[in-house]
Rosetta silent file (secondary structure, phi, psi, omega in degrees, C-alpha in Angstrom):
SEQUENCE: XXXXXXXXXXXXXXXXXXXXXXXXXXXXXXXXXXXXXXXXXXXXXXXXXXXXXXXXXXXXXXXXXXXXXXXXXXXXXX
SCORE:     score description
SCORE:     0.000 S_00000001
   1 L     0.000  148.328  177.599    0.000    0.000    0.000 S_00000001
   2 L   -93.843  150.491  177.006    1.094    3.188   -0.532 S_00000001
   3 L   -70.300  -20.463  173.552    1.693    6.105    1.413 S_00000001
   4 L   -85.288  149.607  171.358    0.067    8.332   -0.939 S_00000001
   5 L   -96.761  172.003 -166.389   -3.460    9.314   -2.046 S_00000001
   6 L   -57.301  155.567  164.366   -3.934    9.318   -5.729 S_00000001
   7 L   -46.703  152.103  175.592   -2.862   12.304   -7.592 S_00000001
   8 L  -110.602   34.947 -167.501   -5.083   15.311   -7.060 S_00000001
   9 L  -167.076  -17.601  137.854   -4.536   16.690  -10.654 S_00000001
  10 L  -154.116   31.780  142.369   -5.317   13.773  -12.679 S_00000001
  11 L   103.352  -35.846 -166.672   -6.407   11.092  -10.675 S_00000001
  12 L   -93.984  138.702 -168.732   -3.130    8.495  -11.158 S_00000001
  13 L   -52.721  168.991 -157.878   -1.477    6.536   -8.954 S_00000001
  14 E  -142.027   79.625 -144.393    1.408    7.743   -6.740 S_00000001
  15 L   -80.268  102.323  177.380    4.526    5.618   -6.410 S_00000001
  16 L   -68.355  154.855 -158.304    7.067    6.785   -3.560 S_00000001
  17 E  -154.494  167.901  173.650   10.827    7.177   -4.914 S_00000001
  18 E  -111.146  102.593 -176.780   13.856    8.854   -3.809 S_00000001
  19 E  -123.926  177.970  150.050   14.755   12.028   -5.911 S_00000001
  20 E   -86.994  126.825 -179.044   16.656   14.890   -6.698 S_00000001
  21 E  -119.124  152.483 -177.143   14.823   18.528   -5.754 S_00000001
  22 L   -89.654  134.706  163.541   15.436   21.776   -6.437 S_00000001
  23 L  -146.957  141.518  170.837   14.590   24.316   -3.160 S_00000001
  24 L  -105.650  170.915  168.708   14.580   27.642   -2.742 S_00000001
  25 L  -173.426  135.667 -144.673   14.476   29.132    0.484 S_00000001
  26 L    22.323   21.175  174.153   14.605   32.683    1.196 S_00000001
  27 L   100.297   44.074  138.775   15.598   33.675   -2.448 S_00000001
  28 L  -103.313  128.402  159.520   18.732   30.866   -2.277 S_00000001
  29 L   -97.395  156.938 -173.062   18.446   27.513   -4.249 S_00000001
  30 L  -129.264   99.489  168.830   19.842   24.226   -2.891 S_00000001
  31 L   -89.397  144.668 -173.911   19.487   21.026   -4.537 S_00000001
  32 E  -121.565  132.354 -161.487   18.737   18.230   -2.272 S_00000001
  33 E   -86.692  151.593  178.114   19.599   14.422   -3.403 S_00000001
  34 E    19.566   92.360  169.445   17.797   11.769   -2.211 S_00000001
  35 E  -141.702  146.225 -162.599   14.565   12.737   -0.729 S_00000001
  36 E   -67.279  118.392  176.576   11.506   11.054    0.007 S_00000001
  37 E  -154.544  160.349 -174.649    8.359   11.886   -2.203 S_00000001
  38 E  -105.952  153.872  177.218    5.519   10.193   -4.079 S_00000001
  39 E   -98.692   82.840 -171.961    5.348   10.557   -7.585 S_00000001
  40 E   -70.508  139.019  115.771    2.284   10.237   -9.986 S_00000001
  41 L    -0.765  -30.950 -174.239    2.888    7.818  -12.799 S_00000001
  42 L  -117.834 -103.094 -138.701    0.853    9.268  -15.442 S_00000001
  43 L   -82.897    0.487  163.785    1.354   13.099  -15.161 S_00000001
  44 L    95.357   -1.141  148.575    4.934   13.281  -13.163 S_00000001
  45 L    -0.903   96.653  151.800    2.878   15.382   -9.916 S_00000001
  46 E   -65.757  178.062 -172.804    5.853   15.554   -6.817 S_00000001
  47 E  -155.378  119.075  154.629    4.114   14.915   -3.193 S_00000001
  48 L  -140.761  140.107  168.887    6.018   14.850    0.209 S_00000001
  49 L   -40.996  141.139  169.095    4.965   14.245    3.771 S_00000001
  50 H   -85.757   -1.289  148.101    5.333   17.073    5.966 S_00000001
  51 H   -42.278  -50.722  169.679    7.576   15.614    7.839 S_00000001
  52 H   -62.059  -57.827 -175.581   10.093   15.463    4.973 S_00000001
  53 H   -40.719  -34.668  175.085    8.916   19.232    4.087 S_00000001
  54 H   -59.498  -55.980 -152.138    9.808   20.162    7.917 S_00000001
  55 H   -92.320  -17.398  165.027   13.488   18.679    7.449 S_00000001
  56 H   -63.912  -30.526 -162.174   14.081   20.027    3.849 S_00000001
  57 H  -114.747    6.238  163.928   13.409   23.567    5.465 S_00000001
  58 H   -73.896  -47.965 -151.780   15.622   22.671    8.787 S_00000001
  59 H   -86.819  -72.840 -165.243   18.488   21.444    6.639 S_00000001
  60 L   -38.794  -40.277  172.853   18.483   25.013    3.896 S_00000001
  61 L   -57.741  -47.438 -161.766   18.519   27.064    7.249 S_00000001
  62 L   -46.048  167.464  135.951   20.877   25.231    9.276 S_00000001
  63 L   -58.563  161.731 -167.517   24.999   26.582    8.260 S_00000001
  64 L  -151.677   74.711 -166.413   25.890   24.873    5.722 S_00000001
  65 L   -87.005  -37.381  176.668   29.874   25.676    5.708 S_00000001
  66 L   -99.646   78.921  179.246   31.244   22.775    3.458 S_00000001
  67 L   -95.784 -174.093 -168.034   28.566   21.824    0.665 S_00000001
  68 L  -107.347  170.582 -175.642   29.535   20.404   -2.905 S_00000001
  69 L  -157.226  147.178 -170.109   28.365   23.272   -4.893 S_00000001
  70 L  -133.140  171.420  172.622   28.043   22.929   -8.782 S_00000001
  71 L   -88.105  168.419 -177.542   27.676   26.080  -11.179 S_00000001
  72 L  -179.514  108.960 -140.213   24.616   27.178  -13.040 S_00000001
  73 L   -57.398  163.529 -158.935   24.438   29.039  -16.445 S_00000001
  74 L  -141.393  155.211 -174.819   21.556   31.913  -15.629 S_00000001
  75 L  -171.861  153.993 -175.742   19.768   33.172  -19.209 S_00000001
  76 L  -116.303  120.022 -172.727   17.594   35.505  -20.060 S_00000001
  77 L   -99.726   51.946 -172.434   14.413   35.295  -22.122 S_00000001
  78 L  -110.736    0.000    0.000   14.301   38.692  -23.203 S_00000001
């Protein structure tokens, strides 16, 4: 059984997985690797417990003096 209720945007089931997410938090982003969320199957919909959401927004506050840090080209659509 799953931990999840069906998608709420089209209905399809909702597989829990381990991904990578992009977070912002206070106008920084962070990507965070292997975190727990369900997944719809048909339209691609993330989900997470608010438990995870509580510890994703512990860990971007905490310092954070040695992270891996990668670069990331910024463009303009003008």
């Amino acid at each position: 059984m799953s931990p999840y209720d069906d998608c709420i945007h089209c209905g399809g089931r909702v597989d829990e997985k381990r991904e990578r997410l992009d977070y912002r938090y206070h106008g920084q982003l962070f990507i965070i690797e292997n975190v727990r969320m369900g997944i719809c199957v048909q339209c691609g919909e993330k989900f997470m417990k608010a438990d995870v959401a509580r510890k994703l927004e512990q860990l971007a506050s905490s310092p954070h003096p040695k992270l891996k840090s990668v670069a990331v080209p910024v463009m303009s659509l003008a």
